[in-house]
N, C-alpha and C positions, 0 to 999 in steps of 0.2 A: 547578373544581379544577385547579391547577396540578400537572402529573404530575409531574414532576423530581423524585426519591428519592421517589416514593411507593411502596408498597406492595400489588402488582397478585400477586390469583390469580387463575391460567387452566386451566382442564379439555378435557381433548380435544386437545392442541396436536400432537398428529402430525402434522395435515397440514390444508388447506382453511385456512376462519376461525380456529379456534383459532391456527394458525403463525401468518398475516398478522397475529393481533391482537398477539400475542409482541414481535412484530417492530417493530410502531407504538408500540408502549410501551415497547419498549428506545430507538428514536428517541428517543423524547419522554422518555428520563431516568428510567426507571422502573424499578424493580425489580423483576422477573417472576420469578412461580413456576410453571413448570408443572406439571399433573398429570396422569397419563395412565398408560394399559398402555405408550405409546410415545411417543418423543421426537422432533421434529424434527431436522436435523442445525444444532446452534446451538453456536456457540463465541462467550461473549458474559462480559465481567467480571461483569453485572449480570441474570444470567439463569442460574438454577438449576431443572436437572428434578428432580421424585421422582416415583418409577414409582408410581403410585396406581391401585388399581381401584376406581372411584366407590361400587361395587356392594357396596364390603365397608365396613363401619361401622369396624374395626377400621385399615382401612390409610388412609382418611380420618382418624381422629382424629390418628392417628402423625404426618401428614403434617404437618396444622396443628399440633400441638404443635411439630414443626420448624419451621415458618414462624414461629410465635408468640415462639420461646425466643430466636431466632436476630434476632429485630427488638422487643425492648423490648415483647413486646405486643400486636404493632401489627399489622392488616391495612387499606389504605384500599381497597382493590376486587376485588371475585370476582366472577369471570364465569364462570358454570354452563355451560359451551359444550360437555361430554361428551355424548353422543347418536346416535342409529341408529334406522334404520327398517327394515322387513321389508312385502314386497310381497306382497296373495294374497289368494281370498275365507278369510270368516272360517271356515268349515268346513276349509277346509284349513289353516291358520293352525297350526303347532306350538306345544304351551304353554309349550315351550322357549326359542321365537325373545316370545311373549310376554313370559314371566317375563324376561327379560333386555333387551327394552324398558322394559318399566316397572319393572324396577330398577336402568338406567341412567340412563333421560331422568326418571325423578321420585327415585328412592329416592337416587340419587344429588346430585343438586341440593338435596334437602333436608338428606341428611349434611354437605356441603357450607358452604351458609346456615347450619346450628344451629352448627358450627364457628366460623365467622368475626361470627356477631352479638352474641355477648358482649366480644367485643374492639372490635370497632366502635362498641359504646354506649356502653361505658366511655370512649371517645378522644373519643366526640360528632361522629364524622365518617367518613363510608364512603358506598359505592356499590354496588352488588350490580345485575349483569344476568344475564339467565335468555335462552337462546338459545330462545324455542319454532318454531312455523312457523305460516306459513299454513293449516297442516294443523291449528291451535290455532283457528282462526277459523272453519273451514266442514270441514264434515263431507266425505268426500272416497271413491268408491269402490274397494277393494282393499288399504285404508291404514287399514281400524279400528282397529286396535290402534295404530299410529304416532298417527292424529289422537285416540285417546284417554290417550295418555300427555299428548300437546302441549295438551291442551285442562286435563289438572292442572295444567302449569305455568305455563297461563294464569291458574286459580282461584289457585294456590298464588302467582303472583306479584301480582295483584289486592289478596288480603288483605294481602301483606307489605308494599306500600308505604302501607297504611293503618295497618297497626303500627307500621312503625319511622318512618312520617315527624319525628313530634313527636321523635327519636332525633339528629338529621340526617342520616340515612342515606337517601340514595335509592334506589329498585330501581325498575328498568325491565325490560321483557322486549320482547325482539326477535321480531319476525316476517315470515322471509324469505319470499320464494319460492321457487322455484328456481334453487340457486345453480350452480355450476358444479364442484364436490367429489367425491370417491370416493362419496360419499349413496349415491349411485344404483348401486353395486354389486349390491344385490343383487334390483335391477329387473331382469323381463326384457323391458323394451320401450322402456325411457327409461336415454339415453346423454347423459353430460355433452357440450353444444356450448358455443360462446362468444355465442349470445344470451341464458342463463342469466346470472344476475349473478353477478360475481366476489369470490371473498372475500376480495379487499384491498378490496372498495369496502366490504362491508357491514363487515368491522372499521374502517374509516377512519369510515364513521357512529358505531359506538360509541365513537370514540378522541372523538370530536365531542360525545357527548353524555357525558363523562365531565369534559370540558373548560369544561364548561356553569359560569355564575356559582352558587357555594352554592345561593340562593332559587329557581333555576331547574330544574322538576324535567320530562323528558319519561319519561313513564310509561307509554307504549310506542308501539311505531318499528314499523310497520309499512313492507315494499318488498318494491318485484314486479319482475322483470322488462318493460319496457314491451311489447316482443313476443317471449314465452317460446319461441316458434316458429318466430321471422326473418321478416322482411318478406313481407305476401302475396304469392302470384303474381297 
């Protein structure tokens, strides 16, 4: 896909991947939406925030009704990139910090997706990435509820690109590691360092696989830090 005037929505873009991704896509000629409780600091002709909390079905719809009205229709790519995680055994686990994981990292990426895939089908062309983790892939101690939301939006993105392929829409879902981000706020034993990967690298892979020929579809990106730790001694 050639980005230049296309049509890119982004979640989460306050800061880490979501910003870096903003920012590669305004490079690359893009039309960016962000959506978020918060905004990076962007002054950009071709880059428009709305304050969105993923969490609520109502400020999600409003938003893509404005994306949609405001562009003939059209959305060519959304990238589900809103998401948080909470640290702790599951006994102590508040069903606060719960319920507000998985109705960021899933309930919101689904409002999301069901917004933007009727306009997608109808144009016969779109791209949809789903930010999960590694925490999507193996189960993980202190992190159940993080790696059980990431492991929906493994399922949830699995099915999707068996739906919409015949569409041509592709969906791919990302699976970092350890990136280098505010994440880890609300760890109390893990501090973002710079052997962590950085999230212009992991939005530079996606701006990569958005940029892929039509027939070419990668269906999910996994990347790790090589050593999350720094060199042994």
């Amino acid at each position: 896909m050639i980005l230049k005037d296309k049509i890119a929505v982004v979640t989460g873009v306050s800061k880490g991947i979501g910003e870096s991704l903003c920012k590669q896509l305004l490079d690359k000629g893009s039309k960016v939406y962000g959506l978020g409780r918060n905004n990076f600091e962007a002054i950009h002709d071709n880059y428009s925030f709305i304050k969105t909390d993923v969490r609520n079905l109502k400020d999600v719809e409003q938003a893509f009704m404005q994306i949609l009205n405001e562009n003939g229709n059209c959305i060519d790519i959304l990238v589900n990139n809103a998401g948080l995680g909470y640290f702790g055994n599951v006994e102590d686990l508040p069903i606060e910090q719960w319920d507000e994981m998985m109705q960021t990292n899933v309930n919101g990426m689904f409002y999301c997706t069901r917004s933007a895939v009727p306009a997608m089908k109808k144009n016969g062309i779109g791209h949809i990435i789903n930010i999960a983790s590694t925490a999507g892939l193996e189960g993980m101690p202190m992190v159940s509820g993080y790696c059980a939301t990431k492991w929906a939006v493994k399922g949830f993105s699995e099915s999707l690109w068996r739906e919409l392929r015949d569409h041509k829409i592709k969906v791919a879902c990302v699976y970092p590691g350890s990136v280098k981000t505010d994440f880890f706020r609300n760890s109390p034993n893990i501090k973002p360092h710079d052997y962590m990967l950085q999230p212009e690298d992991v939005a530079a892979m996606m701006v990569y696989a958005l940029e892929t020929p039509d027939n070419f579809h990668q269906v999910n990106l996994e990347v790790r830090p090589l050593q999350p730790k720094g060199p042994s001694k």
